[in-house]
PDB file as gemmi writes it, atoms N, CA and C in Angstrom:
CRYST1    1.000    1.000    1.000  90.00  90.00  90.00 P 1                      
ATOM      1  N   UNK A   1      26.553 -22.098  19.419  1.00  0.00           N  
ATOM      2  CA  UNK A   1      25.534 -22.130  18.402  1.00  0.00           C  
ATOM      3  C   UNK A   1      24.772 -20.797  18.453  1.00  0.00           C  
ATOM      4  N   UNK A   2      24.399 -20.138  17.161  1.00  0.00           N  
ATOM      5  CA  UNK A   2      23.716 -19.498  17.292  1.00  0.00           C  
ATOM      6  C   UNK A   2      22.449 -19.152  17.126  1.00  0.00           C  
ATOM      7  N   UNK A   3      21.357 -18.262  18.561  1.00  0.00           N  
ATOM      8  CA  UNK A   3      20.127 -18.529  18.471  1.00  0.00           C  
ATOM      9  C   UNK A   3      19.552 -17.997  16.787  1.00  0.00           C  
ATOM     10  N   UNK A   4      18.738 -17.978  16.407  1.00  0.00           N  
ATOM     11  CA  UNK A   4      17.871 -17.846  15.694  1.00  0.00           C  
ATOM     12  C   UNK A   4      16.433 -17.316  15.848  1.00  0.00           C  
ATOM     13  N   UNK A   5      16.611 -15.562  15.776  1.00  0.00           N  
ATOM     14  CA  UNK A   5      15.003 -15.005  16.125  1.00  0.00           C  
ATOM     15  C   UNK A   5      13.649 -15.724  15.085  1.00  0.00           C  
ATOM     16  N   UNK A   6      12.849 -15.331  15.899  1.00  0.00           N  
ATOM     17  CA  UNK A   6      11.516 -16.082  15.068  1.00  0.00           C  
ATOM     18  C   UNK A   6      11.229 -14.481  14.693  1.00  0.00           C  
ATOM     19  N   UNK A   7      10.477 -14.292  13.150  1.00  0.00           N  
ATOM     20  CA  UNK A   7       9.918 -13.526  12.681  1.00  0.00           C  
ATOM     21  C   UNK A   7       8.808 -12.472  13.682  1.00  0.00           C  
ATOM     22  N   UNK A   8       8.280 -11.920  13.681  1.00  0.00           N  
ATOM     23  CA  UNK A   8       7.155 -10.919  14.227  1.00  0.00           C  
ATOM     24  C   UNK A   8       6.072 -11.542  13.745  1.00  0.00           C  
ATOM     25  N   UNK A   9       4.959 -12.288  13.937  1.00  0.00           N  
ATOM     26  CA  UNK A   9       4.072 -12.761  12.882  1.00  0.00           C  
ATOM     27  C   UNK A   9       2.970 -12.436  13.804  1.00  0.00           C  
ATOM     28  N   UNK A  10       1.774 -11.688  13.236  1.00  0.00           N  
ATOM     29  CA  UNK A  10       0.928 -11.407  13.646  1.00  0.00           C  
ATOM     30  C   UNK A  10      -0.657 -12.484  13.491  1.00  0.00           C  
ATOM     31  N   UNK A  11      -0.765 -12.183  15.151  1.00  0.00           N  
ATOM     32  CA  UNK A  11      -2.050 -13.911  14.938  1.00  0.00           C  
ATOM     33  C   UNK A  11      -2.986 -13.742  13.898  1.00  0.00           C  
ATOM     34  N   UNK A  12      -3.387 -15.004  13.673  1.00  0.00           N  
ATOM     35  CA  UNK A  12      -4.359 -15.534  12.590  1.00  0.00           C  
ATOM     36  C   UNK A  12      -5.491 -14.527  12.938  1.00  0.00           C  
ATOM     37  N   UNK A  13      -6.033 -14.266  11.911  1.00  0.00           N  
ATOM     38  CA  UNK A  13      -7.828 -13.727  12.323  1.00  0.00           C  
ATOM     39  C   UNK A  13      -8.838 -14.856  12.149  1.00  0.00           C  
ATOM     40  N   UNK A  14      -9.898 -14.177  12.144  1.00  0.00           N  
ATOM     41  CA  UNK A  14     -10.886 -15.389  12.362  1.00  0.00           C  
ATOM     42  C   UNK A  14     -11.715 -14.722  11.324  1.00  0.00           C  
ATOM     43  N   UNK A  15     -12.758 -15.642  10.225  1.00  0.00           N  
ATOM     44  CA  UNK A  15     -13.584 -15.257   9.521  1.00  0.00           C  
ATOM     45  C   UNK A  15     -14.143 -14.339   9.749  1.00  0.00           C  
ATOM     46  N   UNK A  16     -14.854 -13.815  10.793  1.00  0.00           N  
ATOM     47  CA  UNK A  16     -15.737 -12.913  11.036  1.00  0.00           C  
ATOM     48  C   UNK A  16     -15.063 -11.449  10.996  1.00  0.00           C  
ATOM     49  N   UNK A  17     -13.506 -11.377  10.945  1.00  0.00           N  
ATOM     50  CA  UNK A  17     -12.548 -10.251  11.199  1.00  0.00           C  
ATOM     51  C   UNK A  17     -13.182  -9.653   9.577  1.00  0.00           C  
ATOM     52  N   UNK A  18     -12.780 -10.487   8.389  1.00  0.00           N  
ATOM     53  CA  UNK A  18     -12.769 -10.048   7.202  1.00  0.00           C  
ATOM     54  C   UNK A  18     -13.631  -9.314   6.653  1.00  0.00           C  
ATOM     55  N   UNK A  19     -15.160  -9.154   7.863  1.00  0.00           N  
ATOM     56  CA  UNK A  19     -15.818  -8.547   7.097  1.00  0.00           C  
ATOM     57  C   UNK A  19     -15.658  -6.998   7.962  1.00  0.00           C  
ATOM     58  N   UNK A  20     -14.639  -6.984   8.342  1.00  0.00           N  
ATOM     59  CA  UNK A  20     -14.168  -5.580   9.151  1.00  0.00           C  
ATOM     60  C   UNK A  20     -13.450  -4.127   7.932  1.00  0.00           C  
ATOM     61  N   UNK A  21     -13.020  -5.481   7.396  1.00  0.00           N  
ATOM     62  CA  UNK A  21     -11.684  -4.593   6.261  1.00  0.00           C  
ATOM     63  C   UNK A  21     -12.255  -4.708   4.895  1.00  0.00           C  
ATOM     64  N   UNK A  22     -11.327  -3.765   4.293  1.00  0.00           N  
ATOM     65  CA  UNK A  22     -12.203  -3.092   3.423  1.00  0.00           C  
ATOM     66  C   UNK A  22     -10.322  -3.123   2.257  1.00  0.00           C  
ATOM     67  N   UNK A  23     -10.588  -4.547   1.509  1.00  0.00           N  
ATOM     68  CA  UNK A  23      -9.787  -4.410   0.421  1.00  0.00           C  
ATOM     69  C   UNK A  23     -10.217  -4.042  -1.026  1.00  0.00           C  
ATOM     70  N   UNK A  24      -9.589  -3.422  -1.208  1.00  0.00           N  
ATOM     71  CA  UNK A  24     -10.088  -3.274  -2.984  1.00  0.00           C  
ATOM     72  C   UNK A  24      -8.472  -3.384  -4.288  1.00  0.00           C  
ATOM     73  N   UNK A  25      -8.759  -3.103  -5.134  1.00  0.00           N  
ATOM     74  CA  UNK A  25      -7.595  -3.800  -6.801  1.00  0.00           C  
ATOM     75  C   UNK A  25      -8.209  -2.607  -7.154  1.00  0.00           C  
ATOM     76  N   UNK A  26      -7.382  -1.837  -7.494  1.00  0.00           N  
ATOM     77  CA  UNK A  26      -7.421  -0.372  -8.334  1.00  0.00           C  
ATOM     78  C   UNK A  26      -6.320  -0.608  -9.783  1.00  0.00           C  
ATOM     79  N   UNK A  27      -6.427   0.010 -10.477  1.00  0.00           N  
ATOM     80  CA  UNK A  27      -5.691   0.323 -11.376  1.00  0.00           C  
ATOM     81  C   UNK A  27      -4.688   1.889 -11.500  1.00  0.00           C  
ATOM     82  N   UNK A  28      -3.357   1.595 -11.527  1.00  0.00           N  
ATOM     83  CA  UNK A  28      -3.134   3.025 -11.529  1.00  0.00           C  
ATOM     84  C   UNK A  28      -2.756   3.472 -12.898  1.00  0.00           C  
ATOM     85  N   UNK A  29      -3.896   4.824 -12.778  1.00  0.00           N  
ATOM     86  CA  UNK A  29      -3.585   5.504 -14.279  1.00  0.00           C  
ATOM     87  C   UNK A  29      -2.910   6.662 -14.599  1.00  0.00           C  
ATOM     88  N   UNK A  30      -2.289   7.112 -13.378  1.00  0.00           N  
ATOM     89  CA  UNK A  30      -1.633   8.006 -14.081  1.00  0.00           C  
ATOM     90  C   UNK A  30      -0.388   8.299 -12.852  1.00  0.00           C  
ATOM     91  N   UNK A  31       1.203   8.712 -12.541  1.00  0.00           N  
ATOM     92  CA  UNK A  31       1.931   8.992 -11.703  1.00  0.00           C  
ATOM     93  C   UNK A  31       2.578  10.520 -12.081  1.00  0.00           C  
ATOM     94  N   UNK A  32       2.390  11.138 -10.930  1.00  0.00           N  
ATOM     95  CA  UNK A  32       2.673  12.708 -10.808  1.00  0.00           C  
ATOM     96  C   UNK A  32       3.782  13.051 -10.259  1.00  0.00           C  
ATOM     97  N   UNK A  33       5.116  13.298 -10.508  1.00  0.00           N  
ATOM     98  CA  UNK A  33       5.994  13.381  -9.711  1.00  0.00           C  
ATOM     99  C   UNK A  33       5.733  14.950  -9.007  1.00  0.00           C  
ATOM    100  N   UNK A  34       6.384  14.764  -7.301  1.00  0.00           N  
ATOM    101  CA  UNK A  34       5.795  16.055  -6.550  1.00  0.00           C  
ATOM    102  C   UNK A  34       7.235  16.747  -6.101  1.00  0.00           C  
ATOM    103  N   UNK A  35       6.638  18.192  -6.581  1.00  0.00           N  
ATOM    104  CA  UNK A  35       7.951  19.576  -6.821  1.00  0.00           C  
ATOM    105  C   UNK A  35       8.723  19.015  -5.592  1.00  0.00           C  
ATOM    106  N   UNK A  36       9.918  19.400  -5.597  1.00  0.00           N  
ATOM    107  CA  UNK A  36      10.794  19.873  -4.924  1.00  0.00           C  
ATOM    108  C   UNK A  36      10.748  18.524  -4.049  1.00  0.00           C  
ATOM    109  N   UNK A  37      10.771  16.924  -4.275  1.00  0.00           N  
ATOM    110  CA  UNK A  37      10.665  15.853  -4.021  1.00  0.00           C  
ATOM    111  C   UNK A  37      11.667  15.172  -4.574  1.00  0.00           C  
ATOM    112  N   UNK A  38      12.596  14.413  -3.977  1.00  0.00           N  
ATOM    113  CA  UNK A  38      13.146  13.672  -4.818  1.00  0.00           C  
ATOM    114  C   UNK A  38      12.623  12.175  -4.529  1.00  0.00           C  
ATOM    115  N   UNK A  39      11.659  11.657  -3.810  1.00  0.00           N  
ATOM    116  CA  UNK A  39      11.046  10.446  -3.476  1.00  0.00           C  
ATOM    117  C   UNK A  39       9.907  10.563  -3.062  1.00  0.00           C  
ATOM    118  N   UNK A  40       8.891  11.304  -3.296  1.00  0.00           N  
ATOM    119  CA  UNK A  40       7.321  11.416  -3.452  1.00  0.00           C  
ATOM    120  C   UNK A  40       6.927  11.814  -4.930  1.00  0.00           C  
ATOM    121  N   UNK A  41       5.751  10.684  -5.163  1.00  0.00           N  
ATOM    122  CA  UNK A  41       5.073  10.507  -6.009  1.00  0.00           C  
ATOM    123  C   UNK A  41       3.518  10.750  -5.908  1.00  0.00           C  
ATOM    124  N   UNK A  42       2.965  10.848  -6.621  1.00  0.00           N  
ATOM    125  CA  UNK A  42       1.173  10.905  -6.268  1.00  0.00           C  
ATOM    126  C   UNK A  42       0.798   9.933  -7.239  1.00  0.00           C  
ATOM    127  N   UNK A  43      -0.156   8.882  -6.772  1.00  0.00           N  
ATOM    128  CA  UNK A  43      -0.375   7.685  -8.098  1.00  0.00           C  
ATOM    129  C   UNK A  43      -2.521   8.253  -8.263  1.00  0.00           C  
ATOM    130  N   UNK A  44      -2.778   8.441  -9.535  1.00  0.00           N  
ATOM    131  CA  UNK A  44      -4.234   8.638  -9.413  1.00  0.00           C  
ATOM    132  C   UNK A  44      -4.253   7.010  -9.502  1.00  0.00           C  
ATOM    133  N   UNK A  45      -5.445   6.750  -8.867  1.00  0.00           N  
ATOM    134  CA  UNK A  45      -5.738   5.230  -8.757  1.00  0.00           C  
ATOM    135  C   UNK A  45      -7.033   4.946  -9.220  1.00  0.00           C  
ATOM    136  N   UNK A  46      -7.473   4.388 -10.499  1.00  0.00           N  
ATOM    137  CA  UNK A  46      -8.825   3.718 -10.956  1.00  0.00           C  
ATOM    138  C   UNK A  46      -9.263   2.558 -10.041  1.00  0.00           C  
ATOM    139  N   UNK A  47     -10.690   2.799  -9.544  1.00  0.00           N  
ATOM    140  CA  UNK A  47     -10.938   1.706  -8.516  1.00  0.00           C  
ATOM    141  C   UNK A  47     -12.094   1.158  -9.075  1.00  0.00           C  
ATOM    142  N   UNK A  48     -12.440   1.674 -10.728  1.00  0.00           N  
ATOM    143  CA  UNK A  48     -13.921   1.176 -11.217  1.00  0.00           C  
ATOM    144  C   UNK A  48     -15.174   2.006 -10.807  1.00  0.00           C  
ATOM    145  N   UNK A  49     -15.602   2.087 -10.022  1.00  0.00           N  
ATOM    146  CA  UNK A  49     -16.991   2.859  -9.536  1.00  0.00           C  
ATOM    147  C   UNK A  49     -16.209   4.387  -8.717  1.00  0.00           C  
ATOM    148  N   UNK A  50     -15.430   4.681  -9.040  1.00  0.00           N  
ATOM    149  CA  UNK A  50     -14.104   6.197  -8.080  1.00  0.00           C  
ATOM    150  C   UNK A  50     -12.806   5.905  -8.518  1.00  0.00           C  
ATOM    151  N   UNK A  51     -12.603   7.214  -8.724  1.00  0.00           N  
ATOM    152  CA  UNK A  51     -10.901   7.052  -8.744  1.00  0.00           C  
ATOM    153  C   UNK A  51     -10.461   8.075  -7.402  1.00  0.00           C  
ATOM    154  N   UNK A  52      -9.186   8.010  -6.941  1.00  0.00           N  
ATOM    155  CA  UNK A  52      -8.301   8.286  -5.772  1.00  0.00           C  
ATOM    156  C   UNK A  52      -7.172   8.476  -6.162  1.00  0.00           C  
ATOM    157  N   UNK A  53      -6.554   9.784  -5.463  1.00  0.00           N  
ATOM    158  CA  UNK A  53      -5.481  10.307  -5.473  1.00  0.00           C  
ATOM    159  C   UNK A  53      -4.446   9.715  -3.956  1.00  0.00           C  
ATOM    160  N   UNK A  54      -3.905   9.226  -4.330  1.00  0.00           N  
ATOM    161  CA  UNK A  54      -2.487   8.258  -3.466  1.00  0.00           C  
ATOM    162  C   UNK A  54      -0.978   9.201  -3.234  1.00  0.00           C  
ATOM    163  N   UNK A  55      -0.818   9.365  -1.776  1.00  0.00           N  
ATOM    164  CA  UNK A  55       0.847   9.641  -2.008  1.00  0.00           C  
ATOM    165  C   UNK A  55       1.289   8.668  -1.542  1.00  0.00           C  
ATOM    166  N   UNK A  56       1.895   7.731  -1.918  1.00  0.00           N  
ATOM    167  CA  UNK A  56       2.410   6.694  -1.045  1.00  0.00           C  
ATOM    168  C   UNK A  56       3.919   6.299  -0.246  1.00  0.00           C  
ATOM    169  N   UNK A  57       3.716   6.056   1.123  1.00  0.00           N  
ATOM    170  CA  UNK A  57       5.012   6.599   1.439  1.00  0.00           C  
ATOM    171  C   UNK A  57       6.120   5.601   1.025  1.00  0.00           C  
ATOM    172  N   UNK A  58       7.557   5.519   1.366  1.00  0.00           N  
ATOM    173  CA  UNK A  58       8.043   4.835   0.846  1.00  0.00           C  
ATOM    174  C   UNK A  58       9.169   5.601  -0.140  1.00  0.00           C  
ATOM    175  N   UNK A  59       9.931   4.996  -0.976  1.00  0.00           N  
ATOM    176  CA  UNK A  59      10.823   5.574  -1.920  1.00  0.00           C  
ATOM    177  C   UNK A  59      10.883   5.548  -3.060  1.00  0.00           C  
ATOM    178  N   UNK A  60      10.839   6.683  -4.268  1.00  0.00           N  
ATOM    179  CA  UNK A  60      10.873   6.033  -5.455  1.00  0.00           C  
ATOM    180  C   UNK A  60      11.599   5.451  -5.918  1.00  0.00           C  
ATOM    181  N   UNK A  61      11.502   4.292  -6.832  1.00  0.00           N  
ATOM    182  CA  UNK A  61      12.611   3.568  -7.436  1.00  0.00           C  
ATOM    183  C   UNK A  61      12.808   4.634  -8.809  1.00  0.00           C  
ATOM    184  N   UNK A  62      14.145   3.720  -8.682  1.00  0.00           N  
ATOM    185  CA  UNK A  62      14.845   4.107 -10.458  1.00  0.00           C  
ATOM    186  C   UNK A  62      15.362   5.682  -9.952  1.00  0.00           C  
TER     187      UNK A  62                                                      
END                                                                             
């Protein structure tokens, strides 16, 4: 039979953690593709009261 790993799951937090982190919902308004990149992007990001410039790592699709 074969075993079966359990996932990586990182422990529960506790209420009081949440007020540690700092989430926010941006809107992105505009994507910049970057020279001589074939999988970096720059996303400007609307956050309502600031906007932010993002490279995010990772790969572009398409």
């Amino acid at each position: 039979m074969t075993d079966i790993s359990q996932p990586n799951i990182k422990p529960i937090i506790k209420t009081g953690d949440l007020e540690k982190i700092d989430i926010r919902v941006g809107t992105i308004t505009k994507v910049i593709d970057i020279e001589k990149s074939d999988k970096l992007v720059k996303l400007m990001v609307d956050f309502g009261s600031f906007q932010r410039q993002i490279v995010p790592d990772g790969v572009r699709a398409g």
